[in-house]
C-alpha positions as CSV (number, residue, x, y, z in Angstrom):
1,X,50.4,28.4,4.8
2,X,47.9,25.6,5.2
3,X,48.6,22.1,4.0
4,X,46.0,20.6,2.1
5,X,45.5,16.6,2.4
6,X,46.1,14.7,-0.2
7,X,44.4,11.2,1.4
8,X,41.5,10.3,-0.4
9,X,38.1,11.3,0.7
10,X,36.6,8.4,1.7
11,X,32.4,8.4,2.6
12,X,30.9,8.0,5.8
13,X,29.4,4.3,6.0
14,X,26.0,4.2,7.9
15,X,26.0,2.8,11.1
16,X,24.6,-0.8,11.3
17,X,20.9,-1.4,12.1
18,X,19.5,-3.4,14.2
19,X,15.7,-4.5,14.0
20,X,13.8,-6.0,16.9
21,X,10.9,-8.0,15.7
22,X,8.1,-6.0,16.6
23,X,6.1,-9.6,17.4
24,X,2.9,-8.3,15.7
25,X,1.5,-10.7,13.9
26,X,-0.5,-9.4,10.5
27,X,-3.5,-10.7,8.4
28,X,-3.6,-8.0,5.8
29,X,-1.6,-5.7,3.7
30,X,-2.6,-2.9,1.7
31,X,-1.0,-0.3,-0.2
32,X,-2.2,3.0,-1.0
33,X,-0.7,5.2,-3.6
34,X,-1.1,7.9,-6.8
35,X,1.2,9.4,-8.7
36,X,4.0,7.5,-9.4
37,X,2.4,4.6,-7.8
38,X,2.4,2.0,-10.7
39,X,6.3,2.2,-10.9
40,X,6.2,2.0,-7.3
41,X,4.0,-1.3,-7.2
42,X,6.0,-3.1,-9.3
43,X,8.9,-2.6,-7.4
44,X,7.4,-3.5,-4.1
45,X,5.1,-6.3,-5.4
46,X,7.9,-8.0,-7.7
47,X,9.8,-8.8,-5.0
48,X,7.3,-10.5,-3.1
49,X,7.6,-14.5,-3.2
50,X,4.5,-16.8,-4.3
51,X,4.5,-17.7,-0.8
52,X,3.7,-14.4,0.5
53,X,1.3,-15.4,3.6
54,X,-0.8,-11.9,3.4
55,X,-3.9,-11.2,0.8
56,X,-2.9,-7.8,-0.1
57,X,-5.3,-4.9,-1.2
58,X,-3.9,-2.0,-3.7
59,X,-5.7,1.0,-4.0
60,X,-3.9,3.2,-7.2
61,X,-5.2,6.5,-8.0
62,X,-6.5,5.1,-11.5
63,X,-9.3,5.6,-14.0
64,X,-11.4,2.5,-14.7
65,X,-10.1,2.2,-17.8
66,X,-7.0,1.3,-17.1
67,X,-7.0,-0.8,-13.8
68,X,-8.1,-4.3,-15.2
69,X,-4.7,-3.7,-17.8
70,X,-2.8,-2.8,-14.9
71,X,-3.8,-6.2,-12.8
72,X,-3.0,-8.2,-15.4
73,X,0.7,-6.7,-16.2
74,X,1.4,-7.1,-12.6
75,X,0.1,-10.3,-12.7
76,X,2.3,-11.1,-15.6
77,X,5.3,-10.0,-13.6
78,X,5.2,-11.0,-10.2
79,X,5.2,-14.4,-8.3
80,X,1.7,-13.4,-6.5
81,X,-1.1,-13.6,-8.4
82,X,-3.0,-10.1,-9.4
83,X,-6.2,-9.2,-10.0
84,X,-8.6,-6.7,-10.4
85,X,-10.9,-6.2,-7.1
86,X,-14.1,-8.0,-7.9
87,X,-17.6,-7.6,-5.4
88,X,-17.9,-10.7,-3.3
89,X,-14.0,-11.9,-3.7
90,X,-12.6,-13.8,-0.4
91,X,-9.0,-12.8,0.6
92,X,-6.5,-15.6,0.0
93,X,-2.7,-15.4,0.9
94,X,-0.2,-14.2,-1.8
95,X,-3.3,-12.6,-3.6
96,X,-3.3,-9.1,-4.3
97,X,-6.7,-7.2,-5.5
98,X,-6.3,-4.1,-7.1
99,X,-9.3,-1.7,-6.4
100,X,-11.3,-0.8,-10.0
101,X,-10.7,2.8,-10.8
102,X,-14.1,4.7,-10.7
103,X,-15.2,2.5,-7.3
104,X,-14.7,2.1,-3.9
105,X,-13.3,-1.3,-2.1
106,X,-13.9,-2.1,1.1
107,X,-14.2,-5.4,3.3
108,X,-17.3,-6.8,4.5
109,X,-16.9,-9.4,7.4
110,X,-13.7,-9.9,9.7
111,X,-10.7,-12.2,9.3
112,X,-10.2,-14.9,7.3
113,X,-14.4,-14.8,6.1
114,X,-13.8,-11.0,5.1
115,X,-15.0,-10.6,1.7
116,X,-13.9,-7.3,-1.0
117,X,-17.2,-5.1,-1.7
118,X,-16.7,-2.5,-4.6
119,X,-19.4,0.0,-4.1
120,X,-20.1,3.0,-6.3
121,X,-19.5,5.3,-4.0
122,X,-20.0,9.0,-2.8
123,X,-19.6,11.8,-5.4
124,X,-18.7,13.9,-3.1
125,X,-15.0,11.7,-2.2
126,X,-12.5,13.2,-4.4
127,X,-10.8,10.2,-5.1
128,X,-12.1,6.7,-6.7
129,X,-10.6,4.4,-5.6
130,X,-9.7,6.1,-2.1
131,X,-7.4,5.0,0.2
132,X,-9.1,6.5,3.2
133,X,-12.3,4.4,2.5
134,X,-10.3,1.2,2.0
135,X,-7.8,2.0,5.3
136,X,-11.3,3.1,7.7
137,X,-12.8,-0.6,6.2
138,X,-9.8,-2.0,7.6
139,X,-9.8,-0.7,10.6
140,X,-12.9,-2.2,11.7
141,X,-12.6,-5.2,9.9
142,X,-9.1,-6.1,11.1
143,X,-7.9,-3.6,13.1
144,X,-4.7,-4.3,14.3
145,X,-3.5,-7.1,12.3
146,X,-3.5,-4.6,9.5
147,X,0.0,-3.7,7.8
148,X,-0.6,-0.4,6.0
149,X,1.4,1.2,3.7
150,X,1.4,4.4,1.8
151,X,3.4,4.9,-1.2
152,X,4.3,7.8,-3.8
153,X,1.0,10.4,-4.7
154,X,-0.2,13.9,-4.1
155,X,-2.6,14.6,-1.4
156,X,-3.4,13.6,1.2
157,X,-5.5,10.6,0.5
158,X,-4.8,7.5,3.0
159,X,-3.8,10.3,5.9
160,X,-7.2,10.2,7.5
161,X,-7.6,6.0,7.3
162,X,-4.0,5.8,8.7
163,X,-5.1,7.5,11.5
164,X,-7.8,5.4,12.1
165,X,-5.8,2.3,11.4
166,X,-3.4,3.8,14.0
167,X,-6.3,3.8,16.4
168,X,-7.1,0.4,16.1
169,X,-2.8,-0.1,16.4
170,X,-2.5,-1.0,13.2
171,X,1.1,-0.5,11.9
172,X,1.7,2.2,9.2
173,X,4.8,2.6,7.0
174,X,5.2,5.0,4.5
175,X,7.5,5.9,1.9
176,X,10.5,8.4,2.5
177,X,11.3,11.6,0.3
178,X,14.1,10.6,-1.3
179,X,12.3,7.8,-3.3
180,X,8.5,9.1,-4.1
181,X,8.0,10.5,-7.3
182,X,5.6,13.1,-5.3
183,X,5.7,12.8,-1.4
184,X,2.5,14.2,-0.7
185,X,0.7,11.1,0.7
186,X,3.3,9.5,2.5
187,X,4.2,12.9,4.0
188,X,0.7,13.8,5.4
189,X,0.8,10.4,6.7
């Protein structure tokens, strides 16, 4: 016969982690995302304190309709101010500029001077706002001092700008499996 154990099953704890500062020092965050991605941003950027020292760019798969609404609820809810992307804004820490659905947002200028351009844009790009537009801008505007992130969506929108971020040595993060509503875009980053 085999004796069964009658101690209670008890779950494996994960092991501690330890984090090394990397010693990069950023000027920029953005955040690309799509489906899924509102929920997503509010969870991220509600967390952030007034303080925040970064201007951070959004770019949400979103019709134009909807993205001035959406600033202003996150704006509502968060300690960083929110806004909808406007041509000719200048990036100011714990200010976050949500790309208008429809158009295209890039940076004009490096650093600190860097202004937001919306542009009309290229039929041809599948996607308006883009991530991949918004992450290249980036990568020759501020190359590595960029923190880029990629967040729940299908595609693979912001997998070609990573890589040119990457190039630049930007740092990329995206968002595992387990929490995306899709993991398409964080998983062809």
């Amino acid at each position: 016969t085999t004796e069964r154990s009658t101690a209670p099953v008890v779950p494996a704890t994960a092991a501690p982690v330890n984090f090394k500062k990397s010693g990069k020092s950023y000027q920029l965050l953005a955040i690309g995302t799509s489906t899924g991605g509102p929920v997503a941003l509010q969870t991220v950027l509600t967390q952030l304190p007034a303080s925040f020292p970064y201007p951070i760019l959004l770019i949400q798969h979103m019709p134009a309709t909807f993205t001035a609404a959406f600033a202003a609820r996150l704006n509502g809810l968060c300690q960083i101010s929110v806004k909808e992307a406007e041509d000719g804004d200048l990036l100011r820490p714990g200010s976050a500029y949500l790309a208008p659905g429809g158009r295209q947002m890039m940076l004009d200028g490096r650093g600190s001077s860097a202004r937001i351009r919306i542009i009309d844009g290229n039929d041809k790009v599948n996607y308006k706002p883009c991530v991949d537009i918004t992450f290249a801008s980036l990568a020759k505007s501020h190359g590595d001092t960029v923190l880029a992130v990629v967040l729940t969506g299908m595609g693979a929108d912001g997998r070609d700008g990573a890589r040119l971020l990457k190039e630049h040595d930007a740092t990329i993060w995206s968002q595992d499996a387990a929490s995306c509503v899709v993991y398409g875009m964080p998983q062809a980053v």
